[in-house]
C-alpha positions in Angstrom: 106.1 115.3 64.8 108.1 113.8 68.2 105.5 112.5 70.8 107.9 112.2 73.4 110.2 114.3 75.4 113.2 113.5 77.1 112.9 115.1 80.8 116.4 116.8 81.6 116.4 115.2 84.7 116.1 111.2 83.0 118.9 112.6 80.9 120.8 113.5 83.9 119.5 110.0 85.7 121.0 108.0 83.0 123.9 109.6 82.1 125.4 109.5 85.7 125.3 106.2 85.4 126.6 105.6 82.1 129.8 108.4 83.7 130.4 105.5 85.8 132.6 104.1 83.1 134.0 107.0 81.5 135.9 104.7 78.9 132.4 102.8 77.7 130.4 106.3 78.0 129.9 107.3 73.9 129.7 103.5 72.8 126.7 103.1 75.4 125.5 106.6 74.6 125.6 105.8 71.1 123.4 102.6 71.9 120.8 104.5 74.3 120.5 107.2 71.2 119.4 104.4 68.6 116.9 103.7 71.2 115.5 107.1 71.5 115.8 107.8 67.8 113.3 104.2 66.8 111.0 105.7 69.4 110.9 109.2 68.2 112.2 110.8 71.6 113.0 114.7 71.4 115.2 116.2 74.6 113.7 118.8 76.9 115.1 122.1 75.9 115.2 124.6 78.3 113.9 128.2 77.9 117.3 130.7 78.9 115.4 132.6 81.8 115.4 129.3 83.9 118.7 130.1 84.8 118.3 134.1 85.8 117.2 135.5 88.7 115.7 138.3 87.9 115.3 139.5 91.4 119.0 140.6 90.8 118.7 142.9 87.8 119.4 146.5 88.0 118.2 149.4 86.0 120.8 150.4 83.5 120.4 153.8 81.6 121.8 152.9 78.4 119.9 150.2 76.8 123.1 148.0 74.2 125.9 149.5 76.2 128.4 147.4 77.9 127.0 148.3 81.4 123.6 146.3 80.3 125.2 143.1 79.6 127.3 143.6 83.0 123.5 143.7 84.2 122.5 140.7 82.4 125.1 138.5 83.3 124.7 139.5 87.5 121.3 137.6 86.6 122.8 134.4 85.6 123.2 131.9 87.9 126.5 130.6 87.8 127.5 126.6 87.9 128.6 124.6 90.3 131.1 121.6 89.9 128.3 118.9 89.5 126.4 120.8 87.5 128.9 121.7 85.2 129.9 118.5 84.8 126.2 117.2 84.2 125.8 119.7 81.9 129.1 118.9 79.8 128.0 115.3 79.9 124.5 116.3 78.4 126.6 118.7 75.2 128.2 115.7 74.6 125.0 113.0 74.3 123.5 116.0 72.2 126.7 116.1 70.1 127.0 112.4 69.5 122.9 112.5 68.2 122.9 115.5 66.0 126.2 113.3 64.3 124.0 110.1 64.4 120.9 112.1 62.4 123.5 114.1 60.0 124.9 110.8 58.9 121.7 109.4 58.7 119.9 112.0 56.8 123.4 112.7 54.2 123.7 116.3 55.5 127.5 117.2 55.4 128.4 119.7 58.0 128.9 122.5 55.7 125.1 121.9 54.4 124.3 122.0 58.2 125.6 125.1 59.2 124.2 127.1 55.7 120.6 125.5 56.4 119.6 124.0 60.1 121.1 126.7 61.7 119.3 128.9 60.9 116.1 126.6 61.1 117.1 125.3 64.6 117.1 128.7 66.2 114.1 129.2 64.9 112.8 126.0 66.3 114.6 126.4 69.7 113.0 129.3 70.3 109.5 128.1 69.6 110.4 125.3 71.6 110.9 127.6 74.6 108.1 129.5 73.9 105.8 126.2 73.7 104.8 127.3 70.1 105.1 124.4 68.5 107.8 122.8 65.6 108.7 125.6 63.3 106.5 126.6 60.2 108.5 128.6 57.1 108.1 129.1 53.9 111.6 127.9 53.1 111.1 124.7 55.1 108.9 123.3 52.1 112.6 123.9 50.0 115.2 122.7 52.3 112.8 119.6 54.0 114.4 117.4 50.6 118.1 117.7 51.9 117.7 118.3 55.6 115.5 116.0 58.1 113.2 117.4 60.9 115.3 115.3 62.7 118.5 116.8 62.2 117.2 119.9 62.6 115.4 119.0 66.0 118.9 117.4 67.4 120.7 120.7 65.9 118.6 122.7 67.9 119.0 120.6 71.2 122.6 121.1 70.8 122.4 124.7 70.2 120.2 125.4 73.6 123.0 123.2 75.9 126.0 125.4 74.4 124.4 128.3 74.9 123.4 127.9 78.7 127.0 126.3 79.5 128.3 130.1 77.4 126.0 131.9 79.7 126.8 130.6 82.5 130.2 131.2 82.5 129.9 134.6 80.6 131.3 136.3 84.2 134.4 135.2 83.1 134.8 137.2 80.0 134.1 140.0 82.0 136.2 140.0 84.8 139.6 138.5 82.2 138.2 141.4 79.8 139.8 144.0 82.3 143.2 142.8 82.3 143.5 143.5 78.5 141.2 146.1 78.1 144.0 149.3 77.1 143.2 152.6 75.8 143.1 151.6 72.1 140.9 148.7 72.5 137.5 148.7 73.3 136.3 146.2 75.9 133.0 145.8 73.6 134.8 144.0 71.4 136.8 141.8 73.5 133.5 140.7 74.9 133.2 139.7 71.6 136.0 138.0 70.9 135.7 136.0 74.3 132.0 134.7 74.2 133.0 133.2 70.7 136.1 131.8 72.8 133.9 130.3 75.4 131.9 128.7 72.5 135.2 126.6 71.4 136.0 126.0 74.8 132.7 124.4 74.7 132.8 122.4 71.9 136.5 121.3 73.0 135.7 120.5 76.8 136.1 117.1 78.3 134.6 116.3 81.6 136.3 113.2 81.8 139.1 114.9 82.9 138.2 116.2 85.9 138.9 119.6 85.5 136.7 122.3 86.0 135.2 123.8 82.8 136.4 127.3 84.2 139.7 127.0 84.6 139.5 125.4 81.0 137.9 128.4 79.5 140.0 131.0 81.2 143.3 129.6 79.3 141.1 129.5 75.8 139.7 133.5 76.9 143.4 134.7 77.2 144.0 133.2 74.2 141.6 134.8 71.8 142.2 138.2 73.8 145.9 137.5 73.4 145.3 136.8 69.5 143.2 139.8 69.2 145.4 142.4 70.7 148.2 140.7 68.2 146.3 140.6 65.3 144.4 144.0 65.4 145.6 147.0 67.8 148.7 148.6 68.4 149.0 147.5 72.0 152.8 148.2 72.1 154.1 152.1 72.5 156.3 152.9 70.7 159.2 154.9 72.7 159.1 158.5 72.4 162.4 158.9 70.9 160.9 156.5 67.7 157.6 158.2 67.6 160.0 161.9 67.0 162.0 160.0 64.6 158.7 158.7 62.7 157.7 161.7 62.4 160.8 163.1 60.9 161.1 160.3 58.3 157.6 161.0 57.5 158.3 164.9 56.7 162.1 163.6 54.6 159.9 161.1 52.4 157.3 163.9 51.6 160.5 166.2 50.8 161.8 163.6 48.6 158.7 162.5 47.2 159.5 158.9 47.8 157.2 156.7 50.2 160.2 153.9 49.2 163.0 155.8 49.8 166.4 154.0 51.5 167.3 154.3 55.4 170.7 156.6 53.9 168.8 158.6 51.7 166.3 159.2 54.8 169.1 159.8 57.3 170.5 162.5 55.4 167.7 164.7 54.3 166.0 164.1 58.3 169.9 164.8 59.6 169.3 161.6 62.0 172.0 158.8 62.5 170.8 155.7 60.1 171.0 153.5 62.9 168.0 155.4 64.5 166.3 155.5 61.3 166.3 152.0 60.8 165.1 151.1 64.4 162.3 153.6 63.3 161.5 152.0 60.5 161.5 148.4 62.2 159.0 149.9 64.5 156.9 150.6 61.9 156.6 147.8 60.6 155.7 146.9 64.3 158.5 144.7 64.9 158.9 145.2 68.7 161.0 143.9 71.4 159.4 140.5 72.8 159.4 142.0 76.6 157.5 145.2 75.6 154.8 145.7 78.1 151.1 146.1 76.8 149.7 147.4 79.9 148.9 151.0 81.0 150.5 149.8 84.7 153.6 147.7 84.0 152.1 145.0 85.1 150.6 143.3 82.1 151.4 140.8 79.7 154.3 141.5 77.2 154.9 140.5 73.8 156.3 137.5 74.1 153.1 136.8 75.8 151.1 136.8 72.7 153.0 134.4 70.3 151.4 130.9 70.3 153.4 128.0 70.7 153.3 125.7 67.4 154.6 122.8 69.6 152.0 122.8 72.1 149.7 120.0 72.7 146.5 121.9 72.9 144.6 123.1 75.4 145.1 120.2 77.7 148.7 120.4 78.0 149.9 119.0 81.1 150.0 121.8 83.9 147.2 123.7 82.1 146.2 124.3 86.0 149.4 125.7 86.5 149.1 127.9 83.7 146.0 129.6 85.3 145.3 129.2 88.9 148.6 127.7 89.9 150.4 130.6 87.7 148.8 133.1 90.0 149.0 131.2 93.0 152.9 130.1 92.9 154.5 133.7 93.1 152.2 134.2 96.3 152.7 130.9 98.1 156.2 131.9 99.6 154.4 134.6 101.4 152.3 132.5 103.0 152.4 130.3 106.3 152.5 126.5 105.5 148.8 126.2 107.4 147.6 129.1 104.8 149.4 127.5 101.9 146.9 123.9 102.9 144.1 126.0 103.3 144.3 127.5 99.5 145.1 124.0 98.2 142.3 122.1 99.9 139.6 124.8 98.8 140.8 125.9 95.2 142.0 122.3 94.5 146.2 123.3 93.7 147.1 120.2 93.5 144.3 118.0 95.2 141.5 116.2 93.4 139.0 118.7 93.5 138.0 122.1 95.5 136.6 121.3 99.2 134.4 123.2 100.9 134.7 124.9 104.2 133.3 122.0 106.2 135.4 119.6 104.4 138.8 121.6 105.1 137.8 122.1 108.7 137.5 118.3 109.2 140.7 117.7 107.7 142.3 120.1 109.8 140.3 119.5 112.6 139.4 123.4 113.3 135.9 125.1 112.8 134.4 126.0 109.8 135.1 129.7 111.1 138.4 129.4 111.8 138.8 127.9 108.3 137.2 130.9 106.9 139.4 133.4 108.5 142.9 131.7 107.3 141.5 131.7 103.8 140.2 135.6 104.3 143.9 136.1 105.9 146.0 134.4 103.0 143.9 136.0 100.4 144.5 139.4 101.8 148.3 138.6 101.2 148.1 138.4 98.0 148.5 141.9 97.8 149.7 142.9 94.2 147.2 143.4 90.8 148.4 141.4 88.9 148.0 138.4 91.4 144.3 139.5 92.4 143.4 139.2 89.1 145.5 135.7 88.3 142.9 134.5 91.0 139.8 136.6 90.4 138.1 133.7 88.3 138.4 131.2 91.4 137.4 133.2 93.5 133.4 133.4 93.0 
């Protein structure tokens, strides 16, 4: 059984230090965690309610529904910049130790996944619950092929990833809207992007600088992008094809062929072929790339969707452009150069990092008010949907 646990905050102590050398960070990590390991040391895992505020729930009537989790989420207290980055510093010492123990103990990652998960969620929440390491009757079984150690540093891991998903689960729920259309149910987009935010976890690197939010936002429209591709019929189809669909339908029941040729179709339907086939292609749902998906005409369009094979991942270069930039840049022409400063030196367009109100004020050598009232004053130009919700993420 550990006899030690590592505070949080002397995790955060030393790895701020160890950050000051982002180049030298996992070798020295890697050394500290040998360390720890010879003497035992578990990690302080956290129980999920230390960061709600409960004071901010609100009664919901339907217990499961969508409106609930809406609910839940207004009680999580969101991250700020140094606390995200602490916290992506401390999933990536809890990374590098579950490998260390793994390779240690011969448990391939396949083994892992099959048998610690389900042991360190157990654990994790007795952790939380200061009930003590986990008892089952299985562990007797499994203890041959998987160390209490691996299972400890599994479970470490799995309580960091799962407060740096909750914390940014707001943003699944305000991107969730701009793809949410009549044949899809936002349910299961919230779905598909709290498993996004997961691998935006796993592939996050603070040493970039950039905030984990405007990381996760380009992986979220991704996997809604992919879903919407992949399993709905987001495109509508013309009226004119929809008519004609029908019409082929009725000519293959009267010829009692579901195979039968564009010609033979066209004759018995009395359509033009050419018509025919476009109905047919439309079937088979191959659309126009600039169809729009949205219920407004102001949404993404098919082209939209298709992933580019050639890109570098997720850190291209100009993945801020891609997300705040992209909603900023249409909007910047509208504004008055002073305006334009104040939007870069808060949201960080460009800069090194957001700045607060104070800091923009002194570089600009007006009050903190005044500061406040260009921002509300740009913002308020931004005056189109599609553009409100390009910057809605940045915004809170």
């Amino acid at each position: 059984m550990t006899s030690k646990v590592l505070t949080l905050a002397e995790l955060d102590a030393r790895l701020d230090l160890l950050a000051a050398t982002p180049e030298a960070f996992e070798g020295q990590c890697l050394a500290w965690i040998e360390s720890l390991d010879r003497r035992k040391v578990a990690l302080e895992v956290r129980d999920p309610e230390s960061w709600r505020d409960r004071a901010r729930s609100k009664p919901v009537k339907l217990r499961g529904s969508l409106e609930q989790l809406r609910a839940d989420v207004e009680t999580i207290l969101t991250l700020d910049r140094e606390e995200e980055a602490r916290l992506a510093r401390r999933i990536e010492f809890a990374r590098l130790r579950l490998a260390r123990a793994r390779r240690a103990a011969g448990v391939d990652e396949d083994r892992l996944l099959e048998g610690v998960g389900m042991l360190a969620q157990q654990w994790f929440v007795h952790q939380a619950t200061q009930v003590g390491p986990v008892q089952t009757r299985d562990r007797a079984a499994r203890q041959a092929a998987l160390e209490t150690r691996v299972m400890e540093r599994s479970a470490e891991l799995h309580a960091l990833r799962l407060e740096m998903v909750e914390r940014n689960l707001y943003l699944v729920l305000i991107n969730v809207e701009r793809y949410a259309h009549s044949s899809t149910t936002r349910a299961d987009l919230v779905q598909e992007g709290s498993a996004a935010l997961f691998r935006a976890v796993d592939g996050f690197d603070w040493r970039r600088g950039l905030l984990f939010r405007t990381y996760a936002v380009h992986w979220l429209n991704q996997a809604f992008r992919n879903y919407l591709y992949n399993f709905t019929s987001t495109v509508r189809v013309p009226v004119y094809l929809q008519k004609a669909m029908k019409a082929i339908h009725q000519a293959r029941v009267r010829l009692g062929d579901a195979n039968a040729s564009a010609d033979q179709i066209a004759e018995v339907a009395d359509l033009d072929v050419g018509l025919v086939a476009s109905a047919l292609g439309a079937a088979r749902t191959s659309y126009s790339l600039d169809a729009d998906l949205s219920e407004d005409g102001e949404g993404n369009r098919l082209r939209d969707l298709l992933v580019n094979d050639d890109s570098e991942g997720p850190y291209t270069p100009g993945i801020e452009e891609v997300t705040l930039e992209g909603g900023l840049g249409a909007a910047m022409s509208k504004l008055s150069e002073r305006e334009q400063q104040v939007l870069r030196l808060r949201f960080g367009i460009g800069q090194q990092g957001e700045s607060t109100l104070a800091e923009v004020a002194e570089v600009l050598g007006v009050s903190v008010e005044r500061v406040r009232q260009i921002q509300v004053r740009a913002i308020s130009k931004l005056d189109t949907p599609a553009l409100r919700r390009e910057l809605e993420p940045f915004l809170n």
